[in-house]
C-alpha positions in Angstrom: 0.0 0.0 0.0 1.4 3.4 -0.9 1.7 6.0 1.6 3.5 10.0 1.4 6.2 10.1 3.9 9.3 11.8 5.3 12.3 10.7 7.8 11.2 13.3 10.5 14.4 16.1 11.3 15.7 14.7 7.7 15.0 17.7 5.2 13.5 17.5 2.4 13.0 14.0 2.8 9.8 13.5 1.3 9.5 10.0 0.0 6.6 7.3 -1.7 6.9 4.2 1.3 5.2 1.1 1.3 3.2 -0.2 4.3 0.9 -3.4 4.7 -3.0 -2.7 4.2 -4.7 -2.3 7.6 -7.7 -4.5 8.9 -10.3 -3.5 10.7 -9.9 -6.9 13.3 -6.4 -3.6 14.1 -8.8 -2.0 16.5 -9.7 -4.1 19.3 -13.0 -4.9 20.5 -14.5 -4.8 17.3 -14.6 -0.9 17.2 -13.0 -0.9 14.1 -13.7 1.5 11.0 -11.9 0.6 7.7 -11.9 3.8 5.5 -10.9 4.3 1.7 -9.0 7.7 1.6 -10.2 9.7 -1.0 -8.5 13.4 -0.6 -6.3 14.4 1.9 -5.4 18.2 2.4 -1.7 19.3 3.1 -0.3 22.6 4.8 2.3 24.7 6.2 2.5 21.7 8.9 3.5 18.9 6.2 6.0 21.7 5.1 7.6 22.3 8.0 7.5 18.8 9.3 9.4 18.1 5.6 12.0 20.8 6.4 12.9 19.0 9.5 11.5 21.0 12.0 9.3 19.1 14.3 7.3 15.5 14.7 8.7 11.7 15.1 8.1 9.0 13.6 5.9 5.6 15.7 7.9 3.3 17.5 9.2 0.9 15.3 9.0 3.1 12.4 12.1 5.5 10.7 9.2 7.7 9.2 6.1 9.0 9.4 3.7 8.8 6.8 2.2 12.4 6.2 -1.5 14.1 6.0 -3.7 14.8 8.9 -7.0 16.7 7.2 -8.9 13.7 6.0 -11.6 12.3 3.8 -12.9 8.7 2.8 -15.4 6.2 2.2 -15.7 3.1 5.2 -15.5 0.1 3.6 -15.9 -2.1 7.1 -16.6 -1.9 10.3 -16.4 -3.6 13.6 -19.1 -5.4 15.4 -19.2 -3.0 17.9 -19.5 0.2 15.4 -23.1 1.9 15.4 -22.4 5.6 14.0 -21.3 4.7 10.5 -21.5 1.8 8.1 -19.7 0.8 4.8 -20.5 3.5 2.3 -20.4 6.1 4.7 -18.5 9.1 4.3 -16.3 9.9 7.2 -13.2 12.6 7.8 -11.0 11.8 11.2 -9.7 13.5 14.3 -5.8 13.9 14.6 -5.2 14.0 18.2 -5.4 10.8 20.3 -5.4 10.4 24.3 -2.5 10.0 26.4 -2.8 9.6 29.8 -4.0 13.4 31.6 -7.6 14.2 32.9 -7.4 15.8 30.1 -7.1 12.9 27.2 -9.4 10.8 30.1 -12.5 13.0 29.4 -12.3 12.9 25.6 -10.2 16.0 25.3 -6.7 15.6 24.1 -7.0 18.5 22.0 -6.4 20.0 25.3 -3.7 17.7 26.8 -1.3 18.9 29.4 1.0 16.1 28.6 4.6 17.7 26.8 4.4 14.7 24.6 1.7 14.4 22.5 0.0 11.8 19.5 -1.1 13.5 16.4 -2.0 11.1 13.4 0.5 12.6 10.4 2.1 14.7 12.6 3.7 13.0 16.0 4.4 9.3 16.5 1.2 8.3 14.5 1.1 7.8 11.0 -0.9 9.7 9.2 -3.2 9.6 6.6 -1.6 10.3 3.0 -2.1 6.8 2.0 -4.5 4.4 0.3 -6.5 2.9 3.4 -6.4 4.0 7.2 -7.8 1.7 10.5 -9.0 4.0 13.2 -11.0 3.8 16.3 -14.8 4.6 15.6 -14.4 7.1 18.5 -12.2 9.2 16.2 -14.8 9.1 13.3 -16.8 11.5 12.3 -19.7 11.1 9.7 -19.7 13.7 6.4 -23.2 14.1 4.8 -22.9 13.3 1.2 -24.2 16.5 0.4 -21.1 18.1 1.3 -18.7 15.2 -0.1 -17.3 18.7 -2.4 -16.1 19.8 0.9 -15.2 16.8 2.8 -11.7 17.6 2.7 -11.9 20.9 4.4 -13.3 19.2 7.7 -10.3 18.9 9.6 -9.0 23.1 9.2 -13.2 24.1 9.7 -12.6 22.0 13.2 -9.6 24.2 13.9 -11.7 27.4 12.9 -14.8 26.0 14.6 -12.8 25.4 17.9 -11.1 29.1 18.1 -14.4 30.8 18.4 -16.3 28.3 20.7 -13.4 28.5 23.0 -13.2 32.6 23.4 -16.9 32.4 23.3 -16.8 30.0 26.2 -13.9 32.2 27.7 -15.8 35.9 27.2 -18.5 33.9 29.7 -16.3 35.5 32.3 -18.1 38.9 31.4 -21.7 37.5 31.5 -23.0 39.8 28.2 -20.3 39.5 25.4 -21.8 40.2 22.0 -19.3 41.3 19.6 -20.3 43.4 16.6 -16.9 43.6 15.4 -13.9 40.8 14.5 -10.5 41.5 12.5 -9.6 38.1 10.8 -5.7 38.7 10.2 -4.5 36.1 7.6 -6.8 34.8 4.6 -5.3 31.2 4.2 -7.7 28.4 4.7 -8.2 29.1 8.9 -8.7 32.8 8.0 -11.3 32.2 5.3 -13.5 29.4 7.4 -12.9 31.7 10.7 -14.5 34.6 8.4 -17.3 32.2 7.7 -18.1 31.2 11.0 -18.4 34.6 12.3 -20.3 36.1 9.2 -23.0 32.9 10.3 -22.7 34.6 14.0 -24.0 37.8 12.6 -20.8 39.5 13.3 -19.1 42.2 10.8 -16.2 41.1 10.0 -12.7 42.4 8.5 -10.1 40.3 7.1 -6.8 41.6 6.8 -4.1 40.1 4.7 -1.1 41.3 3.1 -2.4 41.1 -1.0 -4.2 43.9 -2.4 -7.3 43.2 -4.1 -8.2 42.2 -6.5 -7.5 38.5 -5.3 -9.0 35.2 -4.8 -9.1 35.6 -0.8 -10.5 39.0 -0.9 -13.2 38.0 -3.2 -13.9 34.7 -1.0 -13.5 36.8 1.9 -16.1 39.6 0.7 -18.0 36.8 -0.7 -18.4 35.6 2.7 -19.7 39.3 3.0 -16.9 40.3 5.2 -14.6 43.3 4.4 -11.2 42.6 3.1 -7.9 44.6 3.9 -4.9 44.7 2.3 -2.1 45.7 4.6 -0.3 47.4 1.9 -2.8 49.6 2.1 -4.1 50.6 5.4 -2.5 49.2 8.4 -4.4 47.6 12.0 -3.7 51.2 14.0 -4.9 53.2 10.8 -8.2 50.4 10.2 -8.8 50.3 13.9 -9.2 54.4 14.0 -11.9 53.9 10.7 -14.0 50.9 12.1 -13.7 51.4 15.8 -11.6 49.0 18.0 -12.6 45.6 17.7 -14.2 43.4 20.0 -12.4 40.0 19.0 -9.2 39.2 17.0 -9.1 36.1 15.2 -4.7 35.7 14.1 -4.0 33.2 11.7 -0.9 34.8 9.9 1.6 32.9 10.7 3.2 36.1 11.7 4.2 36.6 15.4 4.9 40.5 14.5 1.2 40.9 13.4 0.0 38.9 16.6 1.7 41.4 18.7 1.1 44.4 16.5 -3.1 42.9 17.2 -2.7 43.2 21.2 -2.3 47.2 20.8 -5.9 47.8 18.5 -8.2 45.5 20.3 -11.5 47.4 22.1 -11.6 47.0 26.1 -13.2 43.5 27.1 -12.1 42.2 24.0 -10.5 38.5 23.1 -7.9 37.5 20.8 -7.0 34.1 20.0 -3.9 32.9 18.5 -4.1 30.4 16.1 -1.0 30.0 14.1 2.3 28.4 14.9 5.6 30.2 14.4 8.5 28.2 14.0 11.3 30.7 13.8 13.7 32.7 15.5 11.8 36.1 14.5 12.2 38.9 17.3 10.4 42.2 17.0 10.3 45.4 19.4 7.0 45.4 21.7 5.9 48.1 23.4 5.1 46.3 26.4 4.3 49.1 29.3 1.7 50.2 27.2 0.5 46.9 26.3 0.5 45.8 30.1 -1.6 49.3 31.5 -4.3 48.7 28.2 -4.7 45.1 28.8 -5.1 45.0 32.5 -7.7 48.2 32.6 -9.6 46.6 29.4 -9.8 43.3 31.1 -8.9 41.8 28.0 -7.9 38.3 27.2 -5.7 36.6 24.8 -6.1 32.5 24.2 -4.1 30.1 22.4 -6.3 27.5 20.5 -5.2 24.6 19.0 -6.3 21.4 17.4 -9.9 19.9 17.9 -11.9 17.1 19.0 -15.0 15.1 17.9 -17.6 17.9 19.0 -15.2 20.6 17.2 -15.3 18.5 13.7 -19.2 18.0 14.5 -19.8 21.6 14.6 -17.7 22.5 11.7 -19.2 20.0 9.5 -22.6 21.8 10.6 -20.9 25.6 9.6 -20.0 24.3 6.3 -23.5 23.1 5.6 -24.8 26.3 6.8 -22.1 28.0 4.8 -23.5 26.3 2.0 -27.3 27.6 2.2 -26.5 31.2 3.1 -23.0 31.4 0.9 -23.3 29.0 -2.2 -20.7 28.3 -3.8 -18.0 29.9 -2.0 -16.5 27.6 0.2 -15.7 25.3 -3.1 -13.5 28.1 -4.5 -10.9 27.6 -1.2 -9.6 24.3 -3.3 -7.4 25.8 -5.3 -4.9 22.9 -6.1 -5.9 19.6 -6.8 -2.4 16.9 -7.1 -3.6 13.8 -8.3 -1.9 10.8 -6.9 0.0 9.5 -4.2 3.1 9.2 -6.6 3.2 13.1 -7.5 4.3 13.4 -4.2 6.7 16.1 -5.2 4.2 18.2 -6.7 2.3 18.5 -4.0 5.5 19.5 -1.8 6.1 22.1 -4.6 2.8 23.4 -4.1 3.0 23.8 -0.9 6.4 25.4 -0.9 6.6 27.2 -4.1 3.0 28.3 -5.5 1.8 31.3 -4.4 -1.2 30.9 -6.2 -2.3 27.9 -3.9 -5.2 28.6 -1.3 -5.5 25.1 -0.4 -3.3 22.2 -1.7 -5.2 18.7 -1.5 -4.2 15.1 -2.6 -6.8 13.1 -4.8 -5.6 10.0 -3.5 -9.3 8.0 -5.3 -12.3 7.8 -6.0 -15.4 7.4 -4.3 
């Protein structure tokens, strides 16, 4: 069976392995959920796991097979498996339980353990290959309606799970309604975050570096959001025009611009980090002036990451909704189709050369 992989801390080690096809007697107890991958979505993770900069490989194992957004087709099932049947379309959590409270009560998104299990990412292979065994606890249904978007349910999760988590948080003040969210960053998280909070009612503004016209700006105003190039007006000038903000979503991938978002954001206001930087980046902060407006705004900033099965449940719910009130739209984020598990390298140039690519995804079958 064919499988994408690298030699984790190796870069540019991307390589076509071979591993046996799993069975669904894998899982014990007859829980059990053989799927057919059809389309797996890559990122900047795959990327930067192929330049050598984080994950490990299982025990036993000198690589790890890449891909953690998934979508496929079960083909069998355990005796114990009531939630989906052969024929069913199904995506996949990426996170499984170690040994906290945390990964005890069905969140491991939330672990407190240093070492952590993430299918195509750390010490779990992942799911860039032809077939996967999981764990029907880890599997979540996709209506064949949305079957176009399957492959988007793993980043909506990650959208889905930053604003249910600073809603939960902005509980603190009893009444929190926002009426106005800066989106920074229009990849895939920005995009789905902008969805999510247009379906809230909220007016939204996302900010990204290119000047229109674009494909994210007209996704983003498609969304019926309000899209800002930062070539053109920065967050102090936009924040002076709109009023300050009363939640920032970041998903740059820039640590500068989720600084430069602490100094615009309105008194009880939330931001939530969502992107991962990797590098050695330092930038001056003006952090007196951060420290008084923070602590007399009461305002809060929360780090979110990952997503369980209730976060993938929700998501899959916002892209149906997306569907009915935005047609169309979400469809467009699928910019770059690589067909094959054996044009491995062009999806790896895709994903490190193409600036053209919104989303780059794998058709790995069909189904």
């Amino acid at each position: 069976m064919k499988a994408i992989a690298v030699k984790p801390r190796n870069p540019n080690s991307v390589h076509l392995a071979d591993l046996p096809k799993p069975r669904v007697t894998d899982v014990p107890n007859g829980r059990g959920v053989l799927v057919k991958v059809l389309k797996v979505g890559v990122d900047a993770t795959d990327r930067e796991i192929n330049d050598g900069l984080y994950g490990n490989p299982p025990p036993g194992y000198d690589f790890l097979v890449l891909g953690h957004e998934s979508f496929g087709i079960v083909e069998e099932v355990g005796p114990s498996v009531r939630h989906v049947k052969p024929g069913d379309y199904v995506t996949c959590t990426v996170r499984r339980p170690g040994t906290s409270i945390f990964d005890r009560i069905g969140r491991s998104d939330i672990t407190s353990e240093e070492t952590y299990f993430e299918r195509g990412i750390n010490l779990l292979h992942g799911y860039l290959t032809e077939y996967y065994v999981d764990d029907a606890e880890f599997v979540v249904r996709v209506p064949p309606a949305l079957k176009h978007l399957g492959v988007l349910s793993e980043p909506m999760s990650v959208a889905d799970k930053a604003i249910q988590q600073v809603y939960e948080a902005q509980k603190r003040l009893l009444v929190w309604e926002p009426k106005i969210a800066y989106v920074t960053g229009a990849g895939q998280i920005g995009l789905l975050v902008t969805l999510i909070l247009r379906l809230r009612g909220v007016e939204v503004f996302t900010i990204a570096r290119g000047a229109k016209p674009s494909l994210k700006a007209e996704i983003a105003e498609a969304y019926g959001a309000t899209y800002v190039s930062t070539q053109s007006m920065s967050l102090t000038e936009l924040a002076k025009h709109t009023g300050k903000p009363d939640l920032i979503i970041e998903a740059t991938g820039n640590s500068a611009i989720a600084f430069e978002a602490m100094s615009v954001l309105g008194h009880n206001g939330a931001i939530v980090w969502t992107s991962i930087t990797g590098g050695q980046r330092k930038v001056e902060v003006a952090t007196d002036s951060i420290n008084l407006n923070w602590v007399l705004g009461n305002k809060l900033l929360l780090g979110s990451v990952n997503a369980n099965y209730r976060h993938f449940e929700s998501g899959i719910s916002d892209l149906a909704q997306g569907e009915i009130f935005y047609p169309g739209v979400t469809q467009r984020i699928l910019t770059t189709p690589v067909n094959g598990l054996d044009n491995y390298q062009e999806m790896m140039r895709q994903l490190v050369d193409s600036k053209e690519a919104l989303k780059v995804y794998v058709n790995v079958a069909e189904g």
